[in-house]
Residue frames as qw, qx, qy, qz and C-alpha x, y, z in Angstrom:
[[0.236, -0.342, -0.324, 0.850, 97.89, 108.00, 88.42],
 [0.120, 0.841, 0.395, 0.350, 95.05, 110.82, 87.91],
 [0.115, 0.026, -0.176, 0.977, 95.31, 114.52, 88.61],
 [0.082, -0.623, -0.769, 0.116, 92.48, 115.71, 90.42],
 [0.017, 0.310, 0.145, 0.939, 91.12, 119.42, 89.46],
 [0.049, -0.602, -0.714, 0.355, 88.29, 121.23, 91.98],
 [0.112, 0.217, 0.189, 0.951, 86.62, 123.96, 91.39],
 [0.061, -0.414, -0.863, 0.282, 83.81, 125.79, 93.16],
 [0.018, -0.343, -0.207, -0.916, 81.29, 128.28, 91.88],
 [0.119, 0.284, 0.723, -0.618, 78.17, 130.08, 93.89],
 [0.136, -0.328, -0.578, -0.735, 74.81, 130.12, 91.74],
 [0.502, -0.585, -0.377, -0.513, 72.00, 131.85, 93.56],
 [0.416, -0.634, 0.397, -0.518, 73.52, 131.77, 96.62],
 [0.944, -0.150, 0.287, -0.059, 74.56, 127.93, 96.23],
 [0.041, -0.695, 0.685, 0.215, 77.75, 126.75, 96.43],
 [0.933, 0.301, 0.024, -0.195, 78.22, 124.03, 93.93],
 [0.172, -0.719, 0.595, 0.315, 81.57, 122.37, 93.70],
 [0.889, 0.433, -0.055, -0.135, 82.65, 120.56, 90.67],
 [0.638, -0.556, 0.519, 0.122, 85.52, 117.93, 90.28],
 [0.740, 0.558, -0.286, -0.241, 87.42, 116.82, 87.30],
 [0.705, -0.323, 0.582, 0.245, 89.68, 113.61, 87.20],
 [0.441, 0.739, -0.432, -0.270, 92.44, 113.53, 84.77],
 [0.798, -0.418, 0.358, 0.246, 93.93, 109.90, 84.35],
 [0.001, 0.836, -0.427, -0.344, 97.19, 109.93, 83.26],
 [0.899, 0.373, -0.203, -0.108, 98.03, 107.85, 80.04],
 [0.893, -0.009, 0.271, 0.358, 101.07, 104.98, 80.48],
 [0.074, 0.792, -0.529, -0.295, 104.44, 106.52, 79.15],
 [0.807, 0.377, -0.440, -0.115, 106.20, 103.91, 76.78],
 [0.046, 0.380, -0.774, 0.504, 108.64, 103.36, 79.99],
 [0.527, -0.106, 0.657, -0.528, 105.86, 102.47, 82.41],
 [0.921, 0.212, 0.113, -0.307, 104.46, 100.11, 79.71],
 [0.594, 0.479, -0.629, 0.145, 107.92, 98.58, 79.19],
 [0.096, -0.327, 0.792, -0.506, 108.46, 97.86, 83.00],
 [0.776, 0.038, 0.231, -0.586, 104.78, 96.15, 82.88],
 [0.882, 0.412, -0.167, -0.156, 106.06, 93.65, 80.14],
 [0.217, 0.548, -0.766, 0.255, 109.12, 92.94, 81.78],
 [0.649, -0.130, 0.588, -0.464, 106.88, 91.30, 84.96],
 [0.921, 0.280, -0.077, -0.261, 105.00, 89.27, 81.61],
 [0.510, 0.633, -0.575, 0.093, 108.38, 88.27, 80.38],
 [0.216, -0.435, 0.796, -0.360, 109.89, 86.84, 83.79],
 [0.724, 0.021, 0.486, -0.489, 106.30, 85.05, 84.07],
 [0.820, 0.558, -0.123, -0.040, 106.85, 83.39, 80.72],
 [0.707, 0.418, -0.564, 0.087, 110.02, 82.33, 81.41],
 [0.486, -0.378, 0.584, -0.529, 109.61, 81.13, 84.79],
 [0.864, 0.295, 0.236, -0.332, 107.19, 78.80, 83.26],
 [0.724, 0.620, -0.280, -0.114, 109.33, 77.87, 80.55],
 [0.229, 0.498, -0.815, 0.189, 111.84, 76.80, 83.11],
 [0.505, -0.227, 0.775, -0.305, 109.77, 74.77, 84.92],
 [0.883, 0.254, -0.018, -0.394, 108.34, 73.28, 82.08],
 [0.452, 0.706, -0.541, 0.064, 111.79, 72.14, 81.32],
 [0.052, 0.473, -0.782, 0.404, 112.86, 70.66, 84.87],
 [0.781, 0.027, 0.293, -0.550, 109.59, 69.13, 85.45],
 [0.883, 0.352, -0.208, -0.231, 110.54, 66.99, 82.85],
 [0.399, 0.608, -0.609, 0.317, 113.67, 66.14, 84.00],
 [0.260, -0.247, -0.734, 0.576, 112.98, 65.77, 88.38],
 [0.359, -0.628, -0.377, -0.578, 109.25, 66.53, 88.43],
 [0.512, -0.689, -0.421, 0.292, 109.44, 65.57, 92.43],
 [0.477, -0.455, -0.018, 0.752, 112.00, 68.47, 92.61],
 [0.319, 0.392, 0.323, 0.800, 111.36, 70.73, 89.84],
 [0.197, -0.938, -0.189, -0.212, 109.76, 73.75, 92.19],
 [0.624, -0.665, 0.054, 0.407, 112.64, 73.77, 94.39],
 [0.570, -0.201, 0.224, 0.765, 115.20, 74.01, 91.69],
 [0.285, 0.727, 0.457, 0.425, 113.43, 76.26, 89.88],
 [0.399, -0.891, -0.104, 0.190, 113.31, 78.33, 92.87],
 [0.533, -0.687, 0.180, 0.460, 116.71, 78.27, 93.24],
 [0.478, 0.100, 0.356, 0.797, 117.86, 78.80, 89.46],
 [0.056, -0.940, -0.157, -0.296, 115.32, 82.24, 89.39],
 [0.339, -0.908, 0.028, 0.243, 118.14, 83.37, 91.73],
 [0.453, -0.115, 0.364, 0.806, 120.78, 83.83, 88.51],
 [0.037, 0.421, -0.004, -0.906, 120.89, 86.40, 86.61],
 [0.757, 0.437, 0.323, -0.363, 118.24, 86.68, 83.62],
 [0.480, 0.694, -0.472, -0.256, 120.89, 86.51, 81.17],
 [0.205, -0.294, 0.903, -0.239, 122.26, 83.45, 82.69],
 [0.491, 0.324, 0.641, -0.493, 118.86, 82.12, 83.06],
 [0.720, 0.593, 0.002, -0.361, 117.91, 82.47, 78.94],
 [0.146, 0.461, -0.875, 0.010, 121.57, 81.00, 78.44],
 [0.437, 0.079, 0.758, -0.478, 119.89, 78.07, 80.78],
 [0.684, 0.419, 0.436, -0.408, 116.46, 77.78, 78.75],
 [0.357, 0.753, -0.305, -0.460, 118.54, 78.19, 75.38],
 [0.081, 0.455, -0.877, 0.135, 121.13, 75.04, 76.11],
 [0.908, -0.243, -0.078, -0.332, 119.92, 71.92, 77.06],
 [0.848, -0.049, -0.447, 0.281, 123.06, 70.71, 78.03],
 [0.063, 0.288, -0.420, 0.859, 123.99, 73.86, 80.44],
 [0.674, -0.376, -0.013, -0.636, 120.11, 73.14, 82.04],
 [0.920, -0.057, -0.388, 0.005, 121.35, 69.50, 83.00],
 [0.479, 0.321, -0.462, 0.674, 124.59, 71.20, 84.43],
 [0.197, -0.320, 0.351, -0.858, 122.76, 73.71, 86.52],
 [0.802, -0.192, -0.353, -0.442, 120.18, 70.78, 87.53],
 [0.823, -0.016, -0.440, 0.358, 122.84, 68.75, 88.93],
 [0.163, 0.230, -0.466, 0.839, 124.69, 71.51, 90.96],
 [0.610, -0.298, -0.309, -0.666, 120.94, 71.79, 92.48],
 [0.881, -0.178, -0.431, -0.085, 120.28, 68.59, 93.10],
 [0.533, 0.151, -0.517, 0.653, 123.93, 68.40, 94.85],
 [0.071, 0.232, -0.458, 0.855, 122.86, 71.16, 97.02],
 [0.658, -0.338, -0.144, -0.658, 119.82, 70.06, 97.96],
 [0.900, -0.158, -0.379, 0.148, 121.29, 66.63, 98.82],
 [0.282, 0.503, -0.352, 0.738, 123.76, 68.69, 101.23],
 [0.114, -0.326, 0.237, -0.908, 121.54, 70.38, 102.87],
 [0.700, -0.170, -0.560, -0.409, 118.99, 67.60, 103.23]]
């Protein structure tokens, strides 16, 4: 975001207007909510790197569908390798359902 400043003066009978842009430095908030986006992206990835290995034909779908727990859930998930097999399988299952 900028703050824009105007200002207009008359020399010699010419008006002469002059603009200043202020941009407005990043608070530590707004540069914490930026790095949260990085974070997700980085462990998106990190789960599919996981499930790829596991059911490359399928490993976008479930990915898909395990991004839709919570993130704490989700690092539980990347942390465990035998709770990633669980939540693989429920997956699978529902995919084969719905199929």
């Amino acid at each position: 975001t900028y703050l824009l400043l105007s200002s207009t003066r008359h020399i010699n009978d010419i008006s002469v207007s002059f603009f200043f842009f202020f941009f407005k430095q990043k608070t530590a908030y707004e540069m914490l909510r930026s790095l949260v986006g990085s974070e997700m992206c980085i462990r998106d990835r990190a789960l599919y790197g996981k499930i790829v290995q596991i059911v490359p034909d399928k490993a976008s779908k479930i990915t898909g569908m395990l991004l839709e727990m919570d993130a704490q859930e989700i690092q539980n998930v990347l942390q465990n390798d035998a709770n990633l097999s669980i939540k693989i399988e429920e997956a699978i299952s529902v995919l084969a359902q719905h199929s």
